[in-house]
Residue frames as qw, qx, qy, qz and C-alpha x, y, z in Angstrom:
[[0.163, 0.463, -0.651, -0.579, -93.77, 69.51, 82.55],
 [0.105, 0.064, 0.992, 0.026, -95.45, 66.09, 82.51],
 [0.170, 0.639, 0.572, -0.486, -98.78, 67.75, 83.17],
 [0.044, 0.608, -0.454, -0.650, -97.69, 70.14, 80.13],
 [0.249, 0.167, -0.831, -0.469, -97.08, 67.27, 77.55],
 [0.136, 0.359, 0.922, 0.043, -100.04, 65.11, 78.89],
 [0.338, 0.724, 0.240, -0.551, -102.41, 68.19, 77.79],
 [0.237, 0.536, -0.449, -0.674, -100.79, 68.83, 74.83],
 [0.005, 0.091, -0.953, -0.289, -101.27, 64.97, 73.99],
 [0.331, 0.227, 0.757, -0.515, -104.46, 64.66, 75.47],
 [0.498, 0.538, -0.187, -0.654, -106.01, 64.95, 71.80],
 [0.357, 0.433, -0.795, -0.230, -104.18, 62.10, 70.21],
 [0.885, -0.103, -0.434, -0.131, -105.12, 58.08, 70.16],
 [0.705, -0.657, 0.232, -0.130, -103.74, 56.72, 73.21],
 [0.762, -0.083, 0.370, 0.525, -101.07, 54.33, 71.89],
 [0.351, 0.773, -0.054, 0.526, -100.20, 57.57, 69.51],
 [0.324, -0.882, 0.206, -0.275, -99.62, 59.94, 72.98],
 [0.869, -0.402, 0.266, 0.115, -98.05, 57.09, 74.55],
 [0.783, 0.325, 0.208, 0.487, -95.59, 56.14, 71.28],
 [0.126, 0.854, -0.021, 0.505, -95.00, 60.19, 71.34],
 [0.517, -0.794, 0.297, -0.116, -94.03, 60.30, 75.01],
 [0.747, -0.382, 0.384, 0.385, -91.08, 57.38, 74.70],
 [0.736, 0.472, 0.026, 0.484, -89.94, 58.74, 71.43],
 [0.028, -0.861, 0.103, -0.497, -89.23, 62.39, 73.51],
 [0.510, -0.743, 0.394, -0.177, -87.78, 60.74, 76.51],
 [0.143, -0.651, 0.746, -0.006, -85.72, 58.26, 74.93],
 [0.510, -0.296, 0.728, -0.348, -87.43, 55.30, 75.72],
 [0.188, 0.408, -0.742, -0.497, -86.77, 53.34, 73.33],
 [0.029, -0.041, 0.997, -0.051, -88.29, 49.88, 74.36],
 [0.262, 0.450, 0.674, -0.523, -91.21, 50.85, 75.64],
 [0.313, 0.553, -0.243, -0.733, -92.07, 52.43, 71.90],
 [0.301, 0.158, -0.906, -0.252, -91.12, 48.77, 70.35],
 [0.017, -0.470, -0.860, 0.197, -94.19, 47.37, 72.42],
 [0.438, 0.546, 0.431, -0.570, -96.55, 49.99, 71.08],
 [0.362, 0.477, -0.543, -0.589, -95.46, 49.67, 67.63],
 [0.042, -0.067, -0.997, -0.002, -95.49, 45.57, 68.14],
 [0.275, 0.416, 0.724, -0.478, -99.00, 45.79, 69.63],
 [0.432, 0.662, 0.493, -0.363, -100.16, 48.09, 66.32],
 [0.629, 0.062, 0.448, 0.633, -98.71, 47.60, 63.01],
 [0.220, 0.844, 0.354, 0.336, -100.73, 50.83, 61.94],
 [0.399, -0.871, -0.150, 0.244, -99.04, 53.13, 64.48],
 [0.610, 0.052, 0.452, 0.649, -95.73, 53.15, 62.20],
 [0.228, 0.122, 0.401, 0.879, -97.67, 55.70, 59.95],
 [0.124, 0.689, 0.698, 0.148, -100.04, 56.74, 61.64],
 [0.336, 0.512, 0.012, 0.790, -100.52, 60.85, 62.40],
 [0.224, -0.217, -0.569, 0.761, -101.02, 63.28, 64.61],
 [0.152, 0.708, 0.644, 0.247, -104.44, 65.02, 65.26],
 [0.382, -0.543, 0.024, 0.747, -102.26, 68.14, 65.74],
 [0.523, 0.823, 0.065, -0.211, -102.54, 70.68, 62.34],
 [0.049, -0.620, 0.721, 0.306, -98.77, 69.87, 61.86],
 [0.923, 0.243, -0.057, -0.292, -100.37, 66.35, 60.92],
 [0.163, 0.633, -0.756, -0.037, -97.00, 64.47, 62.03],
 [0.851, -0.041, -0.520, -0.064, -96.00, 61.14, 62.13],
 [0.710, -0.665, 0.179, 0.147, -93.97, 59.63, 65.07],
 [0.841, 0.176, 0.100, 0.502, -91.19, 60.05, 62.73],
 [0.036, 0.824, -0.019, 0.565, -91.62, 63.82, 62.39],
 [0.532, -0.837, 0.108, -0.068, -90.86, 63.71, 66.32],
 [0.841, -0.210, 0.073, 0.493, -87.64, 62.22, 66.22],
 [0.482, 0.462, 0.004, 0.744, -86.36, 65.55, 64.22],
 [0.340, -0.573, -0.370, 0.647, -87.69, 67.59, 67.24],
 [0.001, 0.350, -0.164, -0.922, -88.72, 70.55, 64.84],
 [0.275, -0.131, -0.635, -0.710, -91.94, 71.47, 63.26],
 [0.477, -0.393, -0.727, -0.300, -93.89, 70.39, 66.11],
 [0.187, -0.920, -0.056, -0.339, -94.56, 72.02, 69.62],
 [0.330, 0.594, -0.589, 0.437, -91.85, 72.99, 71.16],
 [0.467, -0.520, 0.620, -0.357, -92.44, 71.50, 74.69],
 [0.910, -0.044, 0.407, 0.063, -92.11, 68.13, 72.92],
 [0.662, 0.681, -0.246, 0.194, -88.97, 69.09, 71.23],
 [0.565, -0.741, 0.363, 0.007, -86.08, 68.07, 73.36],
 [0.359, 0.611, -0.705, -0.025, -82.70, 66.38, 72.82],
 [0.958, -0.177, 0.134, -0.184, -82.73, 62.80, 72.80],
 [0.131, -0.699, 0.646, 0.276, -79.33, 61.49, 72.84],
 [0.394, 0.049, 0.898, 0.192, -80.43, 57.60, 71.32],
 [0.637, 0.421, 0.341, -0.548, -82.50, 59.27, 68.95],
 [0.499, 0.395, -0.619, -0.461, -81.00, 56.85, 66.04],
 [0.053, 0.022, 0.982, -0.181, -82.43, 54.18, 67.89],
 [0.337, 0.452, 0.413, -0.715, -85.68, 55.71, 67.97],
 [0.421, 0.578, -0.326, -0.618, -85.39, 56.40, 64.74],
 [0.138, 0.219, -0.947, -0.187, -84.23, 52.67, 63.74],
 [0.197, 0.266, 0.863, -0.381, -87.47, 51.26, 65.71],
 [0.492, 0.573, 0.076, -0.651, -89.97, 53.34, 63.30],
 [0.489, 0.543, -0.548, -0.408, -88.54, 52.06, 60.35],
 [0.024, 0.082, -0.989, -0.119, -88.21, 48.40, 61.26],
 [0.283, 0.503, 0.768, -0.278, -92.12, 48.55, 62.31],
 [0.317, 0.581, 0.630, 0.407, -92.94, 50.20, 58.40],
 [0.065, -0.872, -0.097, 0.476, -92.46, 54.32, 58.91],
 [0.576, 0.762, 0.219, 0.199, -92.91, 56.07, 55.73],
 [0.525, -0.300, -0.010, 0.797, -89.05, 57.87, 55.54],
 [0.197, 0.142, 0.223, 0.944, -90.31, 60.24, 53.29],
 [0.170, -0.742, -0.641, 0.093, -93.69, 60.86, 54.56],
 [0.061, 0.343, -0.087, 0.933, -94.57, 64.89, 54.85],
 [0.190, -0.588, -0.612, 0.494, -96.13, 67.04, 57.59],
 [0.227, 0.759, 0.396, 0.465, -97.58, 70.12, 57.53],
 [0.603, -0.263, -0.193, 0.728, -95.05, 71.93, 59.41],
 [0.237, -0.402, 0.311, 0.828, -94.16, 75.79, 59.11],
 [0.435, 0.637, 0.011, -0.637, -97.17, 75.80, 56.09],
 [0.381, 0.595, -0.634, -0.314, -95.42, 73.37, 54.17],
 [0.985, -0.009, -0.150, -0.086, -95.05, 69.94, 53.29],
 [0.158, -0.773, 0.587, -0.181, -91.74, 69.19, 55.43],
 [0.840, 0.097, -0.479, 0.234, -89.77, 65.77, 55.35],
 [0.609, -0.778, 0.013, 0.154, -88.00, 64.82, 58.41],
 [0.705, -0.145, 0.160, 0.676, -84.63, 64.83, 56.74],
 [0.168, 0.617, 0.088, 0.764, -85.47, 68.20, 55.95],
 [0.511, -0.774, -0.058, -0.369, -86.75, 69.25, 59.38],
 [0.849, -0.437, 0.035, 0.295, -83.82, 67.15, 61.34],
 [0.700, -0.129, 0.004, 0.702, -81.23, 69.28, 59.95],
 [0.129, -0.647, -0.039, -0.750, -82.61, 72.71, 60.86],
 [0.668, -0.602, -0.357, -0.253, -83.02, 71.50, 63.89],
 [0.277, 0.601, -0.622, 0.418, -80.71, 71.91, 67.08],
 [0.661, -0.483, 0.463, -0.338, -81.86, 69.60, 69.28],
 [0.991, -0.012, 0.101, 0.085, -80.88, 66.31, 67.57],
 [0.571, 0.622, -0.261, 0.467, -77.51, 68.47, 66.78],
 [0.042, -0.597, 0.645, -0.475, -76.63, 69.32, 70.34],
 [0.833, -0.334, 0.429, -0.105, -77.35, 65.84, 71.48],
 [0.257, -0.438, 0.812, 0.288, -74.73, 64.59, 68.69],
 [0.570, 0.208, 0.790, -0.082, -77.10, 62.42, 66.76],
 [0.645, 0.616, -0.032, -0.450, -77.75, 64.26, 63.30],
 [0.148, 0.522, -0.765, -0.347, -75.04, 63.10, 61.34],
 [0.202, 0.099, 0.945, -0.237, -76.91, 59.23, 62.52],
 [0.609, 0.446, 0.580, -0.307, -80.25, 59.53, 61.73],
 [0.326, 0.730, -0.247, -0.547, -79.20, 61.04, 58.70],
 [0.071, 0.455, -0.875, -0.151, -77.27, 58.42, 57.65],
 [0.314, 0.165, 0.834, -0.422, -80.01, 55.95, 59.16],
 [0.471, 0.586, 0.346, -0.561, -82.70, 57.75, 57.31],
 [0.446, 0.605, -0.518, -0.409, -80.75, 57.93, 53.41],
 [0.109, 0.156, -0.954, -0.230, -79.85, 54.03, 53.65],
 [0.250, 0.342, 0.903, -0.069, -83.09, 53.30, 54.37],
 [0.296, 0.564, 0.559, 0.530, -84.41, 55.38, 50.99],
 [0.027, -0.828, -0.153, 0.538, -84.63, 59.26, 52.23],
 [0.520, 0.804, 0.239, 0.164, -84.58, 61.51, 49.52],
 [0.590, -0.439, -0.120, 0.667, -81.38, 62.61, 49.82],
 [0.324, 0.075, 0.232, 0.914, -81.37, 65.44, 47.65],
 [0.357, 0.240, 0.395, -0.812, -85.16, 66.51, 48.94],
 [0.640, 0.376, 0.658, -0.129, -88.52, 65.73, 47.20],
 [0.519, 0.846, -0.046, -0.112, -87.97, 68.35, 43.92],
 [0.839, 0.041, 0.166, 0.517, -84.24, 66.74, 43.74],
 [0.454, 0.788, -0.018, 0.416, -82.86, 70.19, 44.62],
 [0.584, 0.092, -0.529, 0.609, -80.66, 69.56, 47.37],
 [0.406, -0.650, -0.240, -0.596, -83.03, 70.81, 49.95],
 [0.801, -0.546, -0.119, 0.215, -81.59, 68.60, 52.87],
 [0.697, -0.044, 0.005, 0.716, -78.20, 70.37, 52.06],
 [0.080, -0.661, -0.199, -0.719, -79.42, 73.44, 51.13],
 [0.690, -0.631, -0.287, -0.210, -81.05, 73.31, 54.43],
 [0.727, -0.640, -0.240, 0.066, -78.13, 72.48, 56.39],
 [0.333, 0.306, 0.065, 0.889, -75.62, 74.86, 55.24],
 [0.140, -0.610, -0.078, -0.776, -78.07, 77.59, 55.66],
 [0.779, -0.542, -0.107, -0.297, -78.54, 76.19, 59.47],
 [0.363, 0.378, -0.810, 0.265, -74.79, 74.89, 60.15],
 [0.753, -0.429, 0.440, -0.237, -75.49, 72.20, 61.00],
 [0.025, 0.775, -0.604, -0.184, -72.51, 70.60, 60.17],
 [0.297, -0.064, 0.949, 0.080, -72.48, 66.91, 60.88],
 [0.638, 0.416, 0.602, -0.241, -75.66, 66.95, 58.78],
 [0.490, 0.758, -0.414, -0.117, -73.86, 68.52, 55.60],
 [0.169, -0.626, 0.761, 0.025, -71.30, 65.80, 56.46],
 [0.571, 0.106, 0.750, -0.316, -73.66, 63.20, 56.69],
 [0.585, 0.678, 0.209, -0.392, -75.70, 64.08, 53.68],
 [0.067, 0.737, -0.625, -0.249, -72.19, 64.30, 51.65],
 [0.210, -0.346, 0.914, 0.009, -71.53, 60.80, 52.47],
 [0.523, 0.397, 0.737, -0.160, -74.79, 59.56, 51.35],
 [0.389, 0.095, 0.687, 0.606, -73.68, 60.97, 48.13],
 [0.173, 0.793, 0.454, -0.368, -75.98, 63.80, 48.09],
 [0.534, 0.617, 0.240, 0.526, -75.46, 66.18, 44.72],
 [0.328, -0.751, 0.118, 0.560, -72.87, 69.04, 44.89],
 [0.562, 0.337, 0.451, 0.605, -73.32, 70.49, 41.29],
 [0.108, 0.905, 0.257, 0.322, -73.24, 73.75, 41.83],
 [0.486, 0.445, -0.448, 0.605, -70.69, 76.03, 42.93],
 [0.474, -0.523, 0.214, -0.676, -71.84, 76.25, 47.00],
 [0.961, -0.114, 0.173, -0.184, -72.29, 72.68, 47.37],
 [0.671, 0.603, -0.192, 0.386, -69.13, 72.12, 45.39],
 [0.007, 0.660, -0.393, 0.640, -67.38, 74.18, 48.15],
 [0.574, -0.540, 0.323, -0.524, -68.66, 72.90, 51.20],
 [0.983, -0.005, -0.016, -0.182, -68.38, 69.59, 49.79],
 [0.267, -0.765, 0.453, 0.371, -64.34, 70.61, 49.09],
 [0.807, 0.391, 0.434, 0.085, -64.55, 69.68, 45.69],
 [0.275, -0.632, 0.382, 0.616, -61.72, 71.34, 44.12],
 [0.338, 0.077, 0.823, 0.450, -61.97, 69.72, 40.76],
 [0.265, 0.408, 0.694, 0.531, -65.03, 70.78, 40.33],
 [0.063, -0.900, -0.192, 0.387, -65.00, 74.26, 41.72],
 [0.240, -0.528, 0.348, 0.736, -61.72, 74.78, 39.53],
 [0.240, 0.322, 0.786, 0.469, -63.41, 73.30, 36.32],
 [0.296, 0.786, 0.521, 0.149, -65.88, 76.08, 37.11],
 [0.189, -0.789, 0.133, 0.569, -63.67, 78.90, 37.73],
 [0.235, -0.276, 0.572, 0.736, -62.00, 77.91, 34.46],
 [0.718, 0.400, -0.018, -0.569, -66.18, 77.99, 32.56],
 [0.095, 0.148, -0.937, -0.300, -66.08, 74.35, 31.96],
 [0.021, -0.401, -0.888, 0.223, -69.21, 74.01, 33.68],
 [0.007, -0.806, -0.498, -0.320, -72.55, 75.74, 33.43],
 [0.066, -0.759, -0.171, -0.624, -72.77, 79.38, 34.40],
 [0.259, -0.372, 0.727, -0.516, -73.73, 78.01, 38.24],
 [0.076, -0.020, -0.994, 0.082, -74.56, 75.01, 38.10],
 [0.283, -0.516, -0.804, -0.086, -77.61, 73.32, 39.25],
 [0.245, -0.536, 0.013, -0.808, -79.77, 75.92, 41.02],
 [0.005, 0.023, -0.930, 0.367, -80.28, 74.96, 44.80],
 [0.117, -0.668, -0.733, -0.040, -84.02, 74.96, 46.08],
 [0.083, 0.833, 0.221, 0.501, -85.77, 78.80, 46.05],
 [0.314, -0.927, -0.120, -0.165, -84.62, 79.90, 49.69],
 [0.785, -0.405, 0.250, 0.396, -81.22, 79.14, 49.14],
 [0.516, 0.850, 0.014, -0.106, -80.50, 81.64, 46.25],
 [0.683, -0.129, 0.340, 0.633, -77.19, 81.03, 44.55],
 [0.079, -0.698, 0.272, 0.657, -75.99, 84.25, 42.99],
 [0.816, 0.400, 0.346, 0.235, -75.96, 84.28, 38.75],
 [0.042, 0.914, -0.399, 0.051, -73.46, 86.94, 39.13],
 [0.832, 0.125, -0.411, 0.352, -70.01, 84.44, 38.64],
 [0.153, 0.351, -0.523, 0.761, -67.72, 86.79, 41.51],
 [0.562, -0.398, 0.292, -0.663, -70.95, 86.96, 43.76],
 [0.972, -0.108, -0.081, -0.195, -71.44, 83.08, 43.78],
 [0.531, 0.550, -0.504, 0.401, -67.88, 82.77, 44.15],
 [0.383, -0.502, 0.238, -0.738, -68.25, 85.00, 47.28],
 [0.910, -0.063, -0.039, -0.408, -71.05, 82.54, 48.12],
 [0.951, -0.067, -0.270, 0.132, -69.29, 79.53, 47.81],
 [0.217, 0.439, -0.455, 0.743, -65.84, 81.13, 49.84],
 [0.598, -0.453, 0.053, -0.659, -68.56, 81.34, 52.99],
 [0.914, -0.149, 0.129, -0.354, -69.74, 78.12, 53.10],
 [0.819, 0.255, -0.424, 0.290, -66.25, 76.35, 52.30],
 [0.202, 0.368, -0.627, 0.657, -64.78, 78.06, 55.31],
 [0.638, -0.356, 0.258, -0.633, -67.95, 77.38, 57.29],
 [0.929, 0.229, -0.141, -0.253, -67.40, 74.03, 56.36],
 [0.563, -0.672, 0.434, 0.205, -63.77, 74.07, 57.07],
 [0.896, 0.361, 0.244, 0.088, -62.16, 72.98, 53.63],
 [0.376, -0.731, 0.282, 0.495, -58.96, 74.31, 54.13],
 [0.407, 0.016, 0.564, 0.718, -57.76, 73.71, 50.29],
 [0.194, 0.754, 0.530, 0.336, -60.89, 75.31, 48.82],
 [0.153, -0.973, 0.035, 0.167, -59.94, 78.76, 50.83],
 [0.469, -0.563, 0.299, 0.612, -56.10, 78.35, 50.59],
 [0.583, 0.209, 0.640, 0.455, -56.67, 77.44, 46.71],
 [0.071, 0.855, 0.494, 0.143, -58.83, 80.29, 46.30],
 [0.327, -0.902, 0.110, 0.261, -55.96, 82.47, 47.66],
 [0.734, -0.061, 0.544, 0.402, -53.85, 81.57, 44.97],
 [0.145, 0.492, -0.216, -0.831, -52.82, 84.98, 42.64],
 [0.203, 0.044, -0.633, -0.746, -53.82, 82.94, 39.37],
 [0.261, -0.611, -0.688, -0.292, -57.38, 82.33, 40.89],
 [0.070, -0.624, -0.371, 0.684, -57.77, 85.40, 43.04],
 [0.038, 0.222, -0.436, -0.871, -57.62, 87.24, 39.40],
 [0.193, -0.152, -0.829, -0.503, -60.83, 85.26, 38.57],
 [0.373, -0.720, -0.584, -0.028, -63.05, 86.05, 41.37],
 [0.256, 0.144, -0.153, 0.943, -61.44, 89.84, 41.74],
 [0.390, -0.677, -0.059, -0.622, -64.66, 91.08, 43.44],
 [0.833, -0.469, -0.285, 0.073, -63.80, 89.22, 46.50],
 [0.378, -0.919, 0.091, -0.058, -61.94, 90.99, 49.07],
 [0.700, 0.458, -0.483, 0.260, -57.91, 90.34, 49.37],
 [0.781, -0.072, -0.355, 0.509, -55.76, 88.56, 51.51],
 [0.020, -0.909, 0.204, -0.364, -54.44, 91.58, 54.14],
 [0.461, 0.050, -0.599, 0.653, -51.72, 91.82, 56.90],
 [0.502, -0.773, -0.107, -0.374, -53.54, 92.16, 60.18],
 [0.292, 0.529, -0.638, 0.477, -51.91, 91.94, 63.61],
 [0.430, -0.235, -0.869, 0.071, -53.06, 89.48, 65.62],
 [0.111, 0.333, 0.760, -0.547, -54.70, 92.14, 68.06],
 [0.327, 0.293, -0.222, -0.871, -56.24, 93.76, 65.27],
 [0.521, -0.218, -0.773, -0.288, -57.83, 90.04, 63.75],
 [0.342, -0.290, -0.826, 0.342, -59.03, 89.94, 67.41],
 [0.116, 0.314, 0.243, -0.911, -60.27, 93.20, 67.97],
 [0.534, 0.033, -0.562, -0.630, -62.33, 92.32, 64.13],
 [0.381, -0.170, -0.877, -0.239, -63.63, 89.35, 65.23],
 [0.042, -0.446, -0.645, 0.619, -64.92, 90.91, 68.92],
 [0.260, 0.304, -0.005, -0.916, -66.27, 93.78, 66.56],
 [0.298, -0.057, -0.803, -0.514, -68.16, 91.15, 64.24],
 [0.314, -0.438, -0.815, 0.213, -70.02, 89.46, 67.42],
 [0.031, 0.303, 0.318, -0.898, -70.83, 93.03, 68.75],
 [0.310, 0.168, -0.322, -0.879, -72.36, 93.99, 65.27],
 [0.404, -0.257, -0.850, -0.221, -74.46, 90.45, 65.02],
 [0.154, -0.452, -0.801, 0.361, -75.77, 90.65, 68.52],
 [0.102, 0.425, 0.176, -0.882, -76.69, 94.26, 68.25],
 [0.385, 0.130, -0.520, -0.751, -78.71, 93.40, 64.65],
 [0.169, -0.064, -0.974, -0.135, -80.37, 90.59, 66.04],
 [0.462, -0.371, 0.078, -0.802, -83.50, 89.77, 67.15],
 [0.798, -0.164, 0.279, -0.508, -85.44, 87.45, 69.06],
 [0.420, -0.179, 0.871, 0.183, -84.28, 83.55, 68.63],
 [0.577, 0.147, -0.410, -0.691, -85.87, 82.65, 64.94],
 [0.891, 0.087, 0.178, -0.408, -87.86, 79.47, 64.72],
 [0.557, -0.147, 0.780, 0.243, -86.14, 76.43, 63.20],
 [0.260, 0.332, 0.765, 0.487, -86.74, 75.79, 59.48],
 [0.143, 0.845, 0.234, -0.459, -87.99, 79.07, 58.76],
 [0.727, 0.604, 0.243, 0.219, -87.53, 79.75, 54.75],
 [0.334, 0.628, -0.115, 0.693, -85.54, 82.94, 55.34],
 [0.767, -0.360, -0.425, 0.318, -84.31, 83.48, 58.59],
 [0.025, -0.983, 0.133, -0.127, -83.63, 86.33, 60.20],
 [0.191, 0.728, -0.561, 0.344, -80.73, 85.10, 61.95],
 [0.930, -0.238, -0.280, 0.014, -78.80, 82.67, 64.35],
 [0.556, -0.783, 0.257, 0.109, -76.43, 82.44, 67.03],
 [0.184, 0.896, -0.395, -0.090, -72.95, 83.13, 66.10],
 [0.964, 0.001, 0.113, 0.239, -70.39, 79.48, 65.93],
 [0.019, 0.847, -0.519, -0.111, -67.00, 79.37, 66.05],
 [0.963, 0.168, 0.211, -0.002, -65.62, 76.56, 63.91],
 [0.100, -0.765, 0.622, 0.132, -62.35, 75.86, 63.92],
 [0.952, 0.293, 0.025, -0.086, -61.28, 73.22, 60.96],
 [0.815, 0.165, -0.097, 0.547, -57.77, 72.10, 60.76],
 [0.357, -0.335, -0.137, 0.861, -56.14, 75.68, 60.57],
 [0.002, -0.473, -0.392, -0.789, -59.28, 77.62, 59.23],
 [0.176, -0.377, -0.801, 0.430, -60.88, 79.25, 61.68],
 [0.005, -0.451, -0.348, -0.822, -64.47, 80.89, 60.70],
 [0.078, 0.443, 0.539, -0.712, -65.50, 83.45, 63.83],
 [0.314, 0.527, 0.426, -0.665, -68.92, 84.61, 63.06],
 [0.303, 0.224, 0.774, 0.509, -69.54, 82.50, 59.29],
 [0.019, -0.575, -0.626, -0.526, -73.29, 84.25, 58.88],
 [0.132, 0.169, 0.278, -0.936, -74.05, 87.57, 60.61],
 [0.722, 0.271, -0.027, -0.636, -77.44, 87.21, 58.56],
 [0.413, -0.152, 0.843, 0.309, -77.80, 83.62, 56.83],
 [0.640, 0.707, 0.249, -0.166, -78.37, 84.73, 53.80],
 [0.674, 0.080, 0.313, 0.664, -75.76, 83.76, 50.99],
 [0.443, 0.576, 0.154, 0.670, -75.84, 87.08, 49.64],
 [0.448, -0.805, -0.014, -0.388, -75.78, 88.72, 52.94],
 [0.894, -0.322, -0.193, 0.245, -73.03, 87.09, 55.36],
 [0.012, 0.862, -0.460, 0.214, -69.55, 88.55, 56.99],
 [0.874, 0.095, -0.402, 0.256, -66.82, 86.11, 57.21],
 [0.089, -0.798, 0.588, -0.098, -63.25, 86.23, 59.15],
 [0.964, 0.215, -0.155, 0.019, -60.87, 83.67, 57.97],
 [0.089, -0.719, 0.673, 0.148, -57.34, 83.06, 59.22],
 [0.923, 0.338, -0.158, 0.093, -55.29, 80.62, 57.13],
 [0.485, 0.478, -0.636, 0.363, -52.18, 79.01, 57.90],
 [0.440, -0.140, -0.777, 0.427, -50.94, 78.41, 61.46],
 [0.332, -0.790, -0.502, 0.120, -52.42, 80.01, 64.50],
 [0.485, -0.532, 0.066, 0.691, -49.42, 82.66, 64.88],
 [0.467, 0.172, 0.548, 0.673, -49.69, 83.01, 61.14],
 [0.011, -0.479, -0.260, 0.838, -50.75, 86.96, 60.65],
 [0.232, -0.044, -0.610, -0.757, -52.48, 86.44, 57.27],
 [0.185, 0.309, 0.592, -0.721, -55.46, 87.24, 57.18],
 [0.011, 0.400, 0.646, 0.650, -58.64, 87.16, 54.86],
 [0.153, 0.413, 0.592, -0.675, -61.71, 89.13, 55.64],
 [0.054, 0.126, 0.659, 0.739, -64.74, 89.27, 53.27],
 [0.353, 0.262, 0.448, -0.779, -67.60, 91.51, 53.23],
 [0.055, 0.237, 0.858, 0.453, -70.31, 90.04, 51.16],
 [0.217, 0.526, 0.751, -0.335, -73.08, 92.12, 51.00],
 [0.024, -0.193, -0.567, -0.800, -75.06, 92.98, 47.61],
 [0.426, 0.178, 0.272, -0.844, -78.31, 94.01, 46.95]]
């Protein structure tokens, strides 16, 4: 593997390869004495065609995969760029695109299964990340919704990231101002997110839509509220409440995973506009528990299973969501 990454590096400036190798293994110190030694190295790039920085590596996505790995201190890492002058919003040329890392670090699942998005995130927005992406259309949220990755939709939240629209709204468990739109106080649907995150302009389908991503999200009032006869009447395209029997919700939820694995293909790439698909989560939020949130992750494309209430508690929701 060593042999591996020193080829792959073997292109780059020496104190670049070098500054790359302790940001991927951790090593935190030894990074602060090549940054100390070259105040340029902070911003400088790679001679890779992604054109990253050493910041772009800390999201572990967008760049080759045998130097994507889980680092478990990578908000140290990340802190040590930025005290030695790394551009936070700098872009790469990732995926064909111009790609921030707080867009690329929460599509990612290595800095999520070492525990550490929710951190840099946080790390990255107080020290000036766009939080709402470079076209201010909630692209880092956008993003991690369509990727649960959770603690980064948490993160992002807290750094006060915009949730005008009725998806964001939801995930964000804004009640107030999901009910203000159920009752048309608010625009149509709100803000529009960013292009690969369509939001339904059908009101019942964006409903739908936002119902997903609040139970993916775990917002146990936004579902229970949403079950509530004098707003189930307002978003009547959306499946109803049934009585299942607890082996029947179990038998559904083995038949969901069957149908996902059997549609899938190959693992997709990270940050890929439109994903084919991703591995199935079970997220269990207070007493919501959503088995298999996005069979496809595409908001207008997804199969849910919700139980509400206790665990014993034989209500049941189940909502198929899928339009043309």
């Amino acid at each position: 593997m060593t042999a591996m990454i020193d080829n792959i590096l073997a292109a780059e400036k020496p104190s670049f390869a070098r500054s790359v190798t302790a940001i991927i293994t951790g090593d935190v110190d030894s990074l602060r004495q090549e940054l100390a030694a070259d105040p340029l190295l902070a911003r400088a790039r790679s001679a890779s065609p992604h054109r990253a920085t050493l910041l772009h590596y800390v999201a572990a996505n967008g760049i080759e995969s045998e130097l994507q790995r889980q680092v478990p201190n990578s908000d140290e890492i990340a802190a040590a760029l930025l005290d030695a002058g790394a551009d936070v919003d700098a872009e790469c040329d990732a995926y064909g695109g111009q790609c921030m890392t707080l867009d690329l670090l929460v599509s990612s699942d290595h800095p999520y299964e070492a525990g550490v998005t929710g951190k840099v995130v946080t790390l990255l927005c107080a020290s000036g990340a766009a939080v709402n992406g470079r076209d201010n259309d909630g692209s880092p949220l956008a993003t991690a919704l369509y990727f649960g990755i959770l603690d980064g939709v948490q993160a992002l939240l807290a750094c006060r990231a915009r949730t005008d629209n009725p998806i964001f709204a939801a995930a964000a468990g804004d009640a107030d101002w999901i009910r203000a739109w159920l009752d048309e106080n608010v625009g149509t649907v709100g803000r529009p997110g960013p292009s690969y995150f369509p939001l339904s302009a059908d009101r019942v389908v964006a409903a739908e839509q936002a119902l997903v991503f609040a139970s993916m999200c775990g917002q146990v009032e936004i579902v229970r509220w949403r079950e509530a006869p004098t707003h189930r009447s307002k978003m009547h395209g959306i499946a109803q409440p049934r009585k299942v029997g607890s082996r029947m919700r179990e038998a559904r939820a083995r038949h969901l995973r069957r149908r996902w694995h059997a549609s899938c293909p190959p693992a997709a790439e990270p940050h890929r506009p439109r994903p084919p698909c991703r591995r199935s989560r079970m997220i269990d939020a207070g007493n919501v528990a959503a088995v298999h949130c996005t069979a496809r992750i595409d908001p207008l494309r997804a199969t849910i299973f919700v139980s509400s209430g206790p665990a014993n508690d034989e209500t049941a929701l189940f909502a198929n969501l899928h339009h043309a």
